[in-house]
C-alpha positions in Angstrom: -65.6 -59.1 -39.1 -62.6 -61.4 -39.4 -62.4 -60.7 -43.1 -62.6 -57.0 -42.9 -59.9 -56.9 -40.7 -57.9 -59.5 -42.7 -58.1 -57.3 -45.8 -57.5 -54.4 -43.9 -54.4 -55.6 -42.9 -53.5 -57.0 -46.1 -53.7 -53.5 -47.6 -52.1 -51.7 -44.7 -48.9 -54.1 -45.4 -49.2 -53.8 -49.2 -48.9 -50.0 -49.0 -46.6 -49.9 -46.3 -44.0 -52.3 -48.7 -44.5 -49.8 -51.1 -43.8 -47.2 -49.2 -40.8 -48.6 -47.5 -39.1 -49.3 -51.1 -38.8 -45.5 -51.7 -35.9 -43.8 -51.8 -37.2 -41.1 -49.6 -36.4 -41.6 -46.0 -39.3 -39.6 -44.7 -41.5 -41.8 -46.9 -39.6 -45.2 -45.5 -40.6 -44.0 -42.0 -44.1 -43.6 -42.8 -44.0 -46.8 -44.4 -42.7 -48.4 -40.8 -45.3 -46.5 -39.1 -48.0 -47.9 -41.2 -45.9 -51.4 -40.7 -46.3 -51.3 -37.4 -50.1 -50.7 -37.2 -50.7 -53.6 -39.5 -48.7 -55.5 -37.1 -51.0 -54.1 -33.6 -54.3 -55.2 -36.1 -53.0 -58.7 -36.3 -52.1 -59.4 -32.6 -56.0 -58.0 -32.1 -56.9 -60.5 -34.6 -54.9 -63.2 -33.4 -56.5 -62.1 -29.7 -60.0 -62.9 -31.4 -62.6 -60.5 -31.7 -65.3 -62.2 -29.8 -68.0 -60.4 -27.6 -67.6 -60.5 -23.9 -67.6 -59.6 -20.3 -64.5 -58.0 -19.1 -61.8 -60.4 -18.2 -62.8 -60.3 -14.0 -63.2 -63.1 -11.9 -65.9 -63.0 -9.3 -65.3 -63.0 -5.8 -64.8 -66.8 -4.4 -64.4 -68.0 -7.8 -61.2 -70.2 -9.8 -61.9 -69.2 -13.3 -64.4 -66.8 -15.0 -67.9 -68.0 -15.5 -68.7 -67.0 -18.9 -67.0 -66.0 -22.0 -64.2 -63.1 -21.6 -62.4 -60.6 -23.8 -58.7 -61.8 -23.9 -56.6 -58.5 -21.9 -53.4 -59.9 -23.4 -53.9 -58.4 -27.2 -55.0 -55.4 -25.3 -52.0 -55.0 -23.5 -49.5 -55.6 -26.1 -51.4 -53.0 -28.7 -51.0 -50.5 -26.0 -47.5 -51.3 -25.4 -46.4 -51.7 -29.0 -48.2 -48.2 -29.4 -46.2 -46.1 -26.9 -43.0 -48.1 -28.2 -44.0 -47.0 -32.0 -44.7 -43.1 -30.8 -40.9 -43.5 -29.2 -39.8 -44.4 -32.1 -41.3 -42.3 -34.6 -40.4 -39.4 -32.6 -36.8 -40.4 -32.4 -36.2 -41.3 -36.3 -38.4 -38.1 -37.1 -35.7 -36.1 -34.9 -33.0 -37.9 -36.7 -34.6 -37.2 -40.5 -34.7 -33.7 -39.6 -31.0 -33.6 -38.1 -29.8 -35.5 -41.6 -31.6 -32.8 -43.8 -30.1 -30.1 -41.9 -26.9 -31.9 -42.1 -26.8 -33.2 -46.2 -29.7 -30.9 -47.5 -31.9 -33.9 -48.4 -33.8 -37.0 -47.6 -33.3 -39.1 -50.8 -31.4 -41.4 -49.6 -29.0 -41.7 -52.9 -27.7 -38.4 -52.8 -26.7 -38.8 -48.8 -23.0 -39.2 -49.3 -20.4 -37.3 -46.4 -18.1 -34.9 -47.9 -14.8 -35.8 -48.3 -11.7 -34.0 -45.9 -10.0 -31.9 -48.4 -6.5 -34.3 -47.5 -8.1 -37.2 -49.0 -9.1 -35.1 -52.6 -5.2 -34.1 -53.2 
């Protein structure tokens, strides 16, 4: 399962590269989006994927009495997810603002207009 995941991430960070190196800006924030999954997959396989009871300790007891899921990888997917839908929403609000603005989202023909002073 390990391996599956391993080149599952390696493909998620390959294409995300690729995307990221476009000139497109809408593309590049795709490319971060898919990043940033890559990046929840290997804190869940850092976590371990192991079978187990939920992480409770019995009643009475010190420590667990058999083998647990880790809650920690859990909790910082789920973070790292609401944080990435923040995000994406925000830098899709500011694409959208910079095409209205410039007409375009390539991000070599973004250049701010000169004050008519400056040209004479």
């Amino acid at each position: 399962m390990e391996l599956l995941l391993a080149v599952t991430i390696g493909i998620l960070v390959a294409t995300s590269v690729y995307m990221m190196l476009d000139r497109n800006v809408l593309r590049f924030l795709f490319g971060l989006v898919l990043l940033s999954n890559a990046v929840n997959l290997v804190i869940f396989a850092a976590g371990r994927l192991t079978v187990g009871a939920p992480p409770l300790i019995a009643d009475g007891a010190y420590a667990p009495d058999g083998p647990i899921a880790n809650a920690l990888p859990q909790a910082l997917v789920l973070t790292a997810i609401v944080i990435g839908f923040g995000l994406l929403a925000f830098a899709l609000a500011l694409v959208y603002r910079t095409y209205m603005s410039l007409g375009t989202v390539n991000s070599d023909e973004m250049r701010i207009a000169e004050p008519e002073e400056a040209k004479k």
